[in-house]
Structures are given as structure tokens and as C-alpha cells.
mmCIF file of the N, C-alpha and C atoms, coordinates in Angstrom:
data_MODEL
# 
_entry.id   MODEL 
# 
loop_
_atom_site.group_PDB 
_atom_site.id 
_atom_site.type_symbol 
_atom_site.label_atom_id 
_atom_site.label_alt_id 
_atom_site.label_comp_id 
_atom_site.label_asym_id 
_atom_site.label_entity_id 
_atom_site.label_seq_id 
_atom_site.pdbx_PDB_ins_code 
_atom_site.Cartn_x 
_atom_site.Cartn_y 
_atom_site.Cartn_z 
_atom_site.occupancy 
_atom_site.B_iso_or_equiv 
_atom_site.pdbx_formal_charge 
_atom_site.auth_seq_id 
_atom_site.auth_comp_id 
_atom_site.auth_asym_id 
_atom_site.auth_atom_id 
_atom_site.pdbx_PDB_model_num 
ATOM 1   N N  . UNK A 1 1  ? -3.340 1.566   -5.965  1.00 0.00 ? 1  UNK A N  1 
ATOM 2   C CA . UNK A 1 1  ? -2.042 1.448   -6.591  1.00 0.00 ? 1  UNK A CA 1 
ATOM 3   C C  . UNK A 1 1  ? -1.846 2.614   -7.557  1.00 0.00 ? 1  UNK A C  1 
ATOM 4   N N  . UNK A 1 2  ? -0.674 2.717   -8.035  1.00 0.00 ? 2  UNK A N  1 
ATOM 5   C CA . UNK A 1 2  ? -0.182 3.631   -8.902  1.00 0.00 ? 2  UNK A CA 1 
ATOM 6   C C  . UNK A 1 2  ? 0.200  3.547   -10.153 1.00 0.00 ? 2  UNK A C  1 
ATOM 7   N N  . UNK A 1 3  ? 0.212  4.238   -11.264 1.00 0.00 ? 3  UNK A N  1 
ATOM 8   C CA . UNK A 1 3  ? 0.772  4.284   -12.360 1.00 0.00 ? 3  UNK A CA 1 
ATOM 9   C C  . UNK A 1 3  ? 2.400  3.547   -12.788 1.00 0.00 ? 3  UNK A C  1 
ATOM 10  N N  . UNK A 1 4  ? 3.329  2.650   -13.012 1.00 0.00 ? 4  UNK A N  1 
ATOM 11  C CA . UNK A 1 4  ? 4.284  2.047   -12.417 1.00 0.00 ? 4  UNK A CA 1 
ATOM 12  C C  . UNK A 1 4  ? 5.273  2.252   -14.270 1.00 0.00 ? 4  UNK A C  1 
ATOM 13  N N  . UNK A 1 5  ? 6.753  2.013   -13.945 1.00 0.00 ? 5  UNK A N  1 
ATOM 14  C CA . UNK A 1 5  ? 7.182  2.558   -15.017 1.00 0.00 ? 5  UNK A CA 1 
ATOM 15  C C  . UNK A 1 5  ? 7.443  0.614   -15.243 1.00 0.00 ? 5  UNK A C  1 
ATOM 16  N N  . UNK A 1 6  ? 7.758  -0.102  -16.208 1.00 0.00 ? 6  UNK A N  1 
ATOM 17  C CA . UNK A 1 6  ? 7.665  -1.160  -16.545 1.00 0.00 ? 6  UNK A CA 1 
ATOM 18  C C  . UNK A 1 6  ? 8.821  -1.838  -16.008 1.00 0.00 ? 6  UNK A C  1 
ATOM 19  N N  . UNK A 1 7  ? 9.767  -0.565  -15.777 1.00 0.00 ? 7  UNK A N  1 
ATOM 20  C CA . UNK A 1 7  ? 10.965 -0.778  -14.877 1.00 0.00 ? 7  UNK A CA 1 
ATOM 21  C C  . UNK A 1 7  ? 10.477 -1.496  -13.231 1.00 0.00 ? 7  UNK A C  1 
ATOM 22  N N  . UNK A 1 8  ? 9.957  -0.027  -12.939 1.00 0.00 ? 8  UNK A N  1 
ATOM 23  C CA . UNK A 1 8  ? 9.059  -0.761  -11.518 1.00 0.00 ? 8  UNK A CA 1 
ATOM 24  C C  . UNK A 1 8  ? 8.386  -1.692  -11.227 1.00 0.00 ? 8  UNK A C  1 
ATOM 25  N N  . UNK A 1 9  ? 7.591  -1.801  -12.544 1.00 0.00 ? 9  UNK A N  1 
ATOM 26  C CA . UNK A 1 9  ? 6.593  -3.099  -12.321 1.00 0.00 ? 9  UNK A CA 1 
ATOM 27  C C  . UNK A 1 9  ? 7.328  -4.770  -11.988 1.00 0.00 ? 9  UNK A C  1 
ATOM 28  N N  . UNK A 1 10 ? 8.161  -4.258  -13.287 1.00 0.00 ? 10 UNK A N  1 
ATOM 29  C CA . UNK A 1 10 ? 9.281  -5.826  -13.358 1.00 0.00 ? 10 UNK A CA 1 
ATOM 30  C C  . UNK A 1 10 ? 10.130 -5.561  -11.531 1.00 0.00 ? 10 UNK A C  1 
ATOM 31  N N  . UNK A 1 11 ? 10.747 -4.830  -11.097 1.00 0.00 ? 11 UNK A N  1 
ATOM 32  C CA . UNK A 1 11 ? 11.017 -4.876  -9.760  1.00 0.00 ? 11 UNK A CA 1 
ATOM 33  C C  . UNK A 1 11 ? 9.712  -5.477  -9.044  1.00 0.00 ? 11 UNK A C  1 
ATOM 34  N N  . UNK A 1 12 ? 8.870  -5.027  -9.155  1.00 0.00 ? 12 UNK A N  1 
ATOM 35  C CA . UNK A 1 12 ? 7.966  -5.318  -7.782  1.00 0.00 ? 12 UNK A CA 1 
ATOM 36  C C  . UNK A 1 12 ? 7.665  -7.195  -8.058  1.00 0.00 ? 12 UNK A C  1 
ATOM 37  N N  . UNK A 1 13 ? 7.499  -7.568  -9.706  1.00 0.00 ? 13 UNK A N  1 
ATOM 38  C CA . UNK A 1 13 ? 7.128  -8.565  -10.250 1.00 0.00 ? 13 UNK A CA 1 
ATOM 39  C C  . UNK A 1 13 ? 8.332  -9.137  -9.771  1.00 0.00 ? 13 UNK A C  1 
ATOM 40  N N  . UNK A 1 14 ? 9.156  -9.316  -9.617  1.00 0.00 ? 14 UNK A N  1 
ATOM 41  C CA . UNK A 1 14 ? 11.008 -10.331 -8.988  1.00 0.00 ? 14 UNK A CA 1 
ATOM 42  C C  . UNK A 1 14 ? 10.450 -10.094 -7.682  1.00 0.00 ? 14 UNK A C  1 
ATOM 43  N N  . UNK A 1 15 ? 10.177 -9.228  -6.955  1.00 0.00 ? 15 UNK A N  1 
ATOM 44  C CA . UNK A 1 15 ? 10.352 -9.643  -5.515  1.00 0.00 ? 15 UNK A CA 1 
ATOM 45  C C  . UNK A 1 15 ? 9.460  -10.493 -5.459  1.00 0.00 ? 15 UNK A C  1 
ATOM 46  N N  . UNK A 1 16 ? 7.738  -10.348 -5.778  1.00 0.00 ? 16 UNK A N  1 
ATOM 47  C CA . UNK A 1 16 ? 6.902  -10.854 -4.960  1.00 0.00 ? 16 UNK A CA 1 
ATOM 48  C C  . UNK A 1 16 ? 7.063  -12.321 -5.835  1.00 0.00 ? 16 UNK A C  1 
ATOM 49  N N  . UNK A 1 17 ? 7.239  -11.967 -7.041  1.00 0.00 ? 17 UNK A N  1 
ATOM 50  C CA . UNK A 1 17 ? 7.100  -13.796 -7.961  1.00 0.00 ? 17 UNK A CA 1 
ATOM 51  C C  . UNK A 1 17 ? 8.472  -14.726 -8.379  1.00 0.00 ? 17 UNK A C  1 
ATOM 52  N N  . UNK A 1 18 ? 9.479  -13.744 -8.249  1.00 0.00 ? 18 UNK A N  1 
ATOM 53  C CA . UNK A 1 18 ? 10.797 -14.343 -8.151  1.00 0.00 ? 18 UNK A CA 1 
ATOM 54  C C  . UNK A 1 18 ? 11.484 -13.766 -10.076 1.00 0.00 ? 18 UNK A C  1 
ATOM 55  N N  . UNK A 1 19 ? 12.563 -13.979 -10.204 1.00 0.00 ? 19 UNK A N  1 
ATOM 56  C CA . UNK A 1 19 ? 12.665 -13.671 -11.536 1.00 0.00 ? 19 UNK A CA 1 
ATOM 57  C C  . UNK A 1 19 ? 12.410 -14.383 -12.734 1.00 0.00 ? 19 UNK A C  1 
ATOM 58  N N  . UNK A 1 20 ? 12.240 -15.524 -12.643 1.00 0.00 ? 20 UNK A N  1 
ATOM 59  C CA . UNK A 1 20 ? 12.165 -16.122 -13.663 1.00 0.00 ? 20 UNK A CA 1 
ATOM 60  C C  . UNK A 1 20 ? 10.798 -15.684 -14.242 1.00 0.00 ? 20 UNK A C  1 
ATOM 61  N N  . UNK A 1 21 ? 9.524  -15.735 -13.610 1.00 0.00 ? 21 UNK A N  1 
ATOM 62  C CA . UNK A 1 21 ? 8.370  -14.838 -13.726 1.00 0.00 ? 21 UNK A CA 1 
ATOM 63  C C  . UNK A 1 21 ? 8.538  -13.386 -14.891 1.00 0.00 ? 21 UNK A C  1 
ATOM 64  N N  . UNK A 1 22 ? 9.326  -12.349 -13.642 1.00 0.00 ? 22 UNK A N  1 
ATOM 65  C CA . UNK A 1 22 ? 9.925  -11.284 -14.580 1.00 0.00 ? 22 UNK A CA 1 
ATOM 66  C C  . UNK A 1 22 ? 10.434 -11.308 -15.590 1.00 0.00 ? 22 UNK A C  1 
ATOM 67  N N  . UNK A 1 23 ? 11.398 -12.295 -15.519 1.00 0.00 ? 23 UNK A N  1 
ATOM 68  C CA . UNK A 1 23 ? 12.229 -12.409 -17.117 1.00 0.00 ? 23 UNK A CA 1 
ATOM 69  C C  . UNK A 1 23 ? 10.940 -12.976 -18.359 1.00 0.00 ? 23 UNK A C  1 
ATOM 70  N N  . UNK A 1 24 ? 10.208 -13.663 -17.729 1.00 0.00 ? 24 UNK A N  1 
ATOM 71  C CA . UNK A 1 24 ? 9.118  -14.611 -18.426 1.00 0.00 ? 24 UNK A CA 1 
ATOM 72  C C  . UNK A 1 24 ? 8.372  -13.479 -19.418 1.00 0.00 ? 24 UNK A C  1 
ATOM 73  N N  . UNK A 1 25 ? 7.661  -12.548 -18.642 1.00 0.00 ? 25 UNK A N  1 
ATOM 74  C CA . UNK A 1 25 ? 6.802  -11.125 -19.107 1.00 0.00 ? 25 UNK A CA 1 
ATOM 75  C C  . UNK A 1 25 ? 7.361  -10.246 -19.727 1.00 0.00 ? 25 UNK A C  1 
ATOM 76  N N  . UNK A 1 26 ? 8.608  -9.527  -19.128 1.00 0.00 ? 26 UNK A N  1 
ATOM 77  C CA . UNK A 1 26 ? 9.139  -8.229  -19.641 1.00 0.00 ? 26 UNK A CA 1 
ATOM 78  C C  . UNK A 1 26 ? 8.684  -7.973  -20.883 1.00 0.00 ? 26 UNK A C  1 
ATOM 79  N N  . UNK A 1 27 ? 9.044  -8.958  -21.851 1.00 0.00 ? 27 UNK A N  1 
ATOM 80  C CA . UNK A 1 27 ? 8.650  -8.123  -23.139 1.00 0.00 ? 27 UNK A CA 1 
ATOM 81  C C  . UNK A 1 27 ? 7.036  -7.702  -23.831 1.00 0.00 ? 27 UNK A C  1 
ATOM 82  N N  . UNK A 1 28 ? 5.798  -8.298  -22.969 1.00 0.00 ? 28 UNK A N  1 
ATOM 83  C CA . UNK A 1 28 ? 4.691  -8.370  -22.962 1.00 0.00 ? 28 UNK A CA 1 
ATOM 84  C C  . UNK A 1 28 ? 4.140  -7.035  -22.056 1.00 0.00 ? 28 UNK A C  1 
ATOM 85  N N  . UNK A 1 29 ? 5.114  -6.630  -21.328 1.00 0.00 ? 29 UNK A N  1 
ATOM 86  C CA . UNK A 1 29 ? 4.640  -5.330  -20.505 1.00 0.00 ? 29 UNK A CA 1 
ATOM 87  C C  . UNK A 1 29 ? 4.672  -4.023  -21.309 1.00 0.00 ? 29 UNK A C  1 
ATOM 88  N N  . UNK A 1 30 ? 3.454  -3.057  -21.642 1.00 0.00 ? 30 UNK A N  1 
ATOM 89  C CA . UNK A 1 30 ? 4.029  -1.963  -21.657 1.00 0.00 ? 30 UNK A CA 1 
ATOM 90  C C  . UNK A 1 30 ? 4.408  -1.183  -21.213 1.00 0.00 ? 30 UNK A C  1 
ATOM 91  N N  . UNK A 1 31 ? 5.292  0.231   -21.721 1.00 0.00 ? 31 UNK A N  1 
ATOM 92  C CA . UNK A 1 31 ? 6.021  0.803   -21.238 1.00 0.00 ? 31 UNK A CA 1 
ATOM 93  C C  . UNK A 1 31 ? 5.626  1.632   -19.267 1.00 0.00 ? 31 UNK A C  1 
ATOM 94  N N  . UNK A 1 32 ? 4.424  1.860   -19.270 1.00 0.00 ? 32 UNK A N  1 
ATOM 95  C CA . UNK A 1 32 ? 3.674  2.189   -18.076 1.00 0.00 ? 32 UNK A CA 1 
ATOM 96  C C  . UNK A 1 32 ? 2.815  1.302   -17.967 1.00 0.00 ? 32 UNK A C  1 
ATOM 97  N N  . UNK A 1 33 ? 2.302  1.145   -16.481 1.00 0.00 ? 33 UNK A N  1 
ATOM 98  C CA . UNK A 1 33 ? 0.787  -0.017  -16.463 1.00 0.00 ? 33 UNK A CA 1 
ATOM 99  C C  . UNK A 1 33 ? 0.624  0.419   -15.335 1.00 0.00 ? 33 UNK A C  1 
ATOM 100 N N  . UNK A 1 34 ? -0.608 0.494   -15.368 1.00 0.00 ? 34 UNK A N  1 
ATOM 101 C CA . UNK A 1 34 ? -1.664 1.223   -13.920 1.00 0.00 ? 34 UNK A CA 1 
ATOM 102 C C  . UNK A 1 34 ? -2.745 -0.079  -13.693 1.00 0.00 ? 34 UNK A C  1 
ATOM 103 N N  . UNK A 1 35 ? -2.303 -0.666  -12.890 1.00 0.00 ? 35 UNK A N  1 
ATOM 104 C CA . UNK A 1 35 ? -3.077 -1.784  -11.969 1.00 0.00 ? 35 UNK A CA 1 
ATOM 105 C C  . UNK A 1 35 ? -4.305 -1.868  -11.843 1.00 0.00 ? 35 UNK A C  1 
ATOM 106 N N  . UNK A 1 36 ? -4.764 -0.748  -11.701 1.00 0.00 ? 36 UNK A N  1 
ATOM 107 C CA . UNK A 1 36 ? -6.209 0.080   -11.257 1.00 0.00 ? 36 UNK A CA 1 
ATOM 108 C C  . UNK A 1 36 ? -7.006 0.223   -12.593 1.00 0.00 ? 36 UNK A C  1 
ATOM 109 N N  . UNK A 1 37 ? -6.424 0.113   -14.130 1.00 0.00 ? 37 UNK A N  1 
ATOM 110 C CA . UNK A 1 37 ? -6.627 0.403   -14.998 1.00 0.00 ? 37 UNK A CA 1 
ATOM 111 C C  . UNK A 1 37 ? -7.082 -1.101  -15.327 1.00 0.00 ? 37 UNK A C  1 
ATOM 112 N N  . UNK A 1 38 ? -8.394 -0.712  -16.025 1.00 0.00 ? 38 UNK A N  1 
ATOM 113 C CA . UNK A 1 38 ? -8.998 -3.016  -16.720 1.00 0.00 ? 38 UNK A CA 1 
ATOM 114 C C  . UNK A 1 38 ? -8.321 -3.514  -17.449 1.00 0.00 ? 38 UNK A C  1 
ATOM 115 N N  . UNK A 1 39 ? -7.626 -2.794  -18.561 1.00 0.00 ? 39 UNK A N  1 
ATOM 116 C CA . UNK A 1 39 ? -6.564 -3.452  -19.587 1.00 0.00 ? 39 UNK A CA 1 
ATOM 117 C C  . UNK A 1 39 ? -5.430 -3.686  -19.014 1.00 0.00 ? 39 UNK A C  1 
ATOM 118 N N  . UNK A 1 40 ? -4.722 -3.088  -17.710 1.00 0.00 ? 40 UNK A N  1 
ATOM 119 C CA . UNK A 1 40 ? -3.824 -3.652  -17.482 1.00 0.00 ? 40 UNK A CA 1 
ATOM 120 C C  . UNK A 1 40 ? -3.577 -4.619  -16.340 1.00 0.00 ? 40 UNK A C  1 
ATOM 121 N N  . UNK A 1 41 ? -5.124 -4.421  -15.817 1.00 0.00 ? 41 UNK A N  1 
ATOM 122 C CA . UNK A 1 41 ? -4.960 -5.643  -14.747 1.00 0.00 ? 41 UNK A CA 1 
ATOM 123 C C  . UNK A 1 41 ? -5.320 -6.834  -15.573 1.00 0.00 ? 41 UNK A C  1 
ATOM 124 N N  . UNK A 1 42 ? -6.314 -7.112  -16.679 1.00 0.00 ? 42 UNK A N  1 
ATOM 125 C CA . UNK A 1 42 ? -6.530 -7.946  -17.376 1.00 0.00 ? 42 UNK A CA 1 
ATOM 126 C C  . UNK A 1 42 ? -4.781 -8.896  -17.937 1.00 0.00 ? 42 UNK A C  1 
ATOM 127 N N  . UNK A 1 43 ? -4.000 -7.719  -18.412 1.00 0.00 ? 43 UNK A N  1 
ATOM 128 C CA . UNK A 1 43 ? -2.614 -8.339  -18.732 1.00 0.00 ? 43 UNK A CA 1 
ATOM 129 C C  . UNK A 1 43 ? -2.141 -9.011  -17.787 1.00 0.00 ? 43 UNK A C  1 
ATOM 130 N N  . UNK A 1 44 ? -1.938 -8.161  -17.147 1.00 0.00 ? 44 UNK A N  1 
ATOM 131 C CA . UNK A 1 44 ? -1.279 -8.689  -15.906 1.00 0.00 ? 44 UNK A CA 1 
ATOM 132 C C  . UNK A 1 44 ? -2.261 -10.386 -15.461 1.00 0.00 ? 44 UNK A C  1 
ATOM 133 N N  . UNK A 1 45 ? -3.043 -10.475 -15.081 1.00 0.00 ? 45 UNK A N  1 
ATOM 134 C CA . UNK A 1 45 ? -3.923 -11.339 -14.553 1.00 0.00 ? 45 UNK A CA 1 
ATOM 135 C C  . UNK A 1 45 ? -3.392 -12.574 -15.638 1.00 0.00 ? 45 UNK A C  1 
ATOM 136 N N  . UNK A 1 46 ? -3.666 -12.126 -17.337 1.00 0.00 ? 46 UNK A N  1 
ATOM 137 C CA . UNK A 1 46 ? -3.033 -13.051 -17.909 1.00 0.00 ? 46 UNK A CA 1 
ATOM 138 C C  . UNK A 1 46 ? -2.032 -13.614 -18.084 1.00 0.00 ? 46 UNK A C  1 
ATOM 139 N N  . UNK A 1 47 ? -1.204 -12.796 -17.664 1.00 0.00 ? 47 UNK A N  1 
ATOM 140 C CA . UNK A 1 47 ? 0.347  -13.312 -17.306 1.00 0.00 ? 47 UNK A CA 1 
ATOM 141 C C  . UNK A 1 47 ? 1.043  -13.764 -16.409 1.00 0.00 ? 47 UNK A C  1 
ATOM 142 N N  . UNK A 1 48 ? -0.325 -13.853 -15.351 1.00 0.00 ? 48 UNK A N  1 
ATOM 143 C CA . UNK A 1 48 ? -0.020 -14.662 -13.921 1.00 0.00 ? 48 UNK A CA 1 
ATOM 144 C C  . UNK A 1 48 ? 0.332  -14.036 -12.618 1.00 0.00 ? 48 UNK A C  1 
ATOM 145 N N  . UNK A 1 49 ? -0.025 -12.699 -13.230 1.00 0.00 ? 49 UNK A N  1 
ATOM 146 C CA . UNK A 1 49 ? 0.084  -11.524 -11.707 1.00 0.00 ? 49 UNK A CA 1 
ATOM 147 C C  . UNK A 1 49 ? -1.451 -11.099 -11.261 1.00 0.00 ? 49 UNK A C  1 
ATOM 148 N N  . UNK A 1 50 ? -1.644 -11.106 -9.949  1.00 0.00 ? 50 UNK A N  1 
ATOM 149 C CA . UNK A 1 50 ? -2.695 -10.567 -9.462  1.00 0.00 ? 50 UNK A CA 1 
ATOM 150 C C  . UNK A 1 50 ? -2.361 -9.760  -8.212  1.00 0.00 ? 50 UNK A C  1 
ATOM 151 N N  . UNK A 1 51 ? -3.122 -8.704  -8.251  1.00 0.00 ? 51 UNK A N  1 
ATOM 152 C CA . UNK A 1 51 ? -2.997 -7.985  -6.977  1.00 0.00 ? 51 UNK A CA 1 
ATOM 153 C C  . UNK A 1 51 ? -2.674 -8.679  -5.741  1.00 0.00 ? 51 UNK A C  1 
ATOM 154 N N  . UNK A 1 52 ? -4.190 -9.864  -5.669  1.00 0.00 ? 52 UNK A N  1 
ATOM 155 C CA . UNK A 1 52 ? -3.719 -10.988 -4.351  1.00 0.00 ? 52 UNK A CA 1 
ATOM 156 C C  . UNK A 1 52 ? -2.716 -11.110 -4.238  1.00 0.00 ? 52 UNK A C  1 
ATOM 157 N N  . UNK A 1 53 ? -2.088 -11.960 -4.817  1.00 0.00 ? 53 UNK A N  1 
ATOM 158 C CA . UNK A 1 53 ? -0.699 -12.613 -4.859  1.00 0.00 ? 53 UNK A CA 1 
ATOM 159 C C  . UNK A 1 53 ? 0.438  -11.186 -5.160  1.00 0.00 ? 53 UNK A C  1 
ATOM 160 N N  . UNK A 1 54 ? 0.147  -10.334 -5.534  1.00 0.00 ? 54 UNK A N  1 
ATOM 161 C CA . UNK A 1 54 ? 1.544  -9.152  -4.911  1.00 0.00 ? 54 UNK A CA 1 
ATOM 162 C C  . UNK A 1 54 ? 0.868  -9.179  -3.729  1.00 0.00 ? 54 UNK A C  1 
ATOM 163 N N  . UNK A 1 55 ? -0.140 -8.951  -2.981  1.00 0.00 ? 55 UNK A N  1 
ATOM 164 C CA . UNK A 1 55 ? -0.057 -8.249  -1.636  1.00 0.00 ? 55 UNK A CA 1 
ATOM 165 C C  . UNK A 1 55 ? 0.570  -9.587  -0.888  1.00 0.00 ? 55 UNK A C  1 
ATOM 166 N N  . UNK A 1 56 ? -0.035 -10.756 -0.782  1.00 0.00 ? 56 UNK A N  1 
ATOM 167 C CA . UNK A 1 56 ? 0.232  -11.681 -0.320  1.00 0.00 ? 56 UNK A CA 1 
ATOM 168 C C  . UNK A 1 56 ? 2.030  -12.009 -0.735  1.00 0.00 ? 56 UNK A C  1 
ATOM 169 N N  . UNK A 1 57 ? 2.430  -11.986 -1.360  1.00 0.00 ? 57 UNK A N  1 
ATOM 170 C CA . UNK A 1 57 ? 3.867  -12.396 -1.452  1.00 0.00 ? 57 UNK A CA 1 
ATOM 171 C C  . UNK A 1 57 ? 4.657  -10.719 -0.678  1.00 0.00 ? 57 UNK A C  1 
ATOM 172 N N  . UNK A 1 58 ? 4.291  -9.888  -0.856  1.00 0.00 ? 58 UNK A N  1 
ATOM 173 C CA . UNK A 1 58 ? 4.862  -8.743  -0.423  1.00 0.00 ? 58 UNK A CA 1 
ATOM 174 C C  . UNK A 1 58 ? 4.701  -8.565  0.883   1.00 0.00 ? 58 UNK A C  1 
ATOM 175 N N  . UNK A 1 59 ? 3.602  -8.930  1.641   1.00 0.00 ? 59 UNK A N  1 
ATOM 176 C CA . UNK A 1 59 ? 3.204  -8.690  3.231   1.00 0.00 ? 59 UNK A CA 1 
ATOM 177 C C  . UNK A 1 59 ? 2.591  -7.300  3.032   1.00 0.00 ? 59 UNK A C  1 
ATOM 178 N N  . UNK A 1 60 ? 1.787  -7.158  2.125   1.00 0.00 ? 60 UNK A N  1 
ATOM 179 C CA . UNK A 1 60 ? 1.512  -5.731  2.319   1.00 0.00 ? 60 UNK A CA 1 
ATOM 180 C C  . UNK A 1 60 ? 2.032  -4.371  1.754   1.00 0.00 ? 60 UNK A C  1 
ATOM 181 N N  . UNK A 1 61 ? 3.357  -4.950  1.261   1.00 0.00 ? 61 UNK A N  1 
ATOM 182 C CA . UNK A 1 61 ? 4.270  -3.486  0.490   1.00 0.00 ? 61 UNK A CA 1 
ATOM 183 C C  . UNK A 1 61 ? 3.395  -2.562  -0.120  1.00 0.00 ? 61 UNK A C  1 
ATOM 184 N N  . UNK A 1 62 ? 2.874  -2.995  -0.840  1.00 0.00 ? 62 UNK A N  1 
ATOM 185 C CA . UNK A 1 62 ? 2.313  -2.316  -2.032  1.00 0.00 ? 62 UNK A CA 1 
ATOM 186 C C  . UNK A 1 62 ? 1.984  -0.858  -1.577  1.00 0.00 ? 62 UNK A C  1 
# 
């Protein structure tokens, strides 16, 4: 995965988890987050996003 602008992230976060999810986080995201990075998969993970579940809700997009 890639470096993602918080803009992007919240897009990819509505498709695969729906918005209420997105709306839920936004303000807990910072401004960039790199997936690949431990602090931000750790966030993420705590906030109820995991790689699994994007690939799995996406079919693969990623």
C-alpha cells in the first residue's frame, strides 16, 4: 500500500466500511497515513480498519 492523503483514506474507508464508519474516524486520522507504517496501522486497527477487511470489502482494489 501507499502513503494516502486523509482525504483518500476517508474515500477508500466509505467504500469498503460504509460512511457512517468514515464520518465516525475523520477527526482521529492524520493528515497522511501509510498503512505499511506500525503507528498507523495500529490506528487504524484501533479504529476498526484492517487491511483484511479493506481487501475483503473492496474485492481486491487496493
Amino acid at each position: 500500500m501507499a502513503i494516502h492523503t486523509k482525504a483518500e483514506a476517508l474515500a477508500i474507508i466509505r467504500r469498503a466500511y460504509g460512511p457512517d464508519l468514515a464520518d465516525s474516524i475523520a477527526g482521529q486520522l492524520p493528515d497522511q497515513i501509510d498503512p505499511d507504517n506500525e503507528a498507523d496501522a495500529d490506528l487504524l486497527f484501533r479504529l476498526g480498519v484492517t487491511r483484511e477487511g479493506l481487501v475483503d470489502s473492496l474485492g481486491g482494489e487496493l
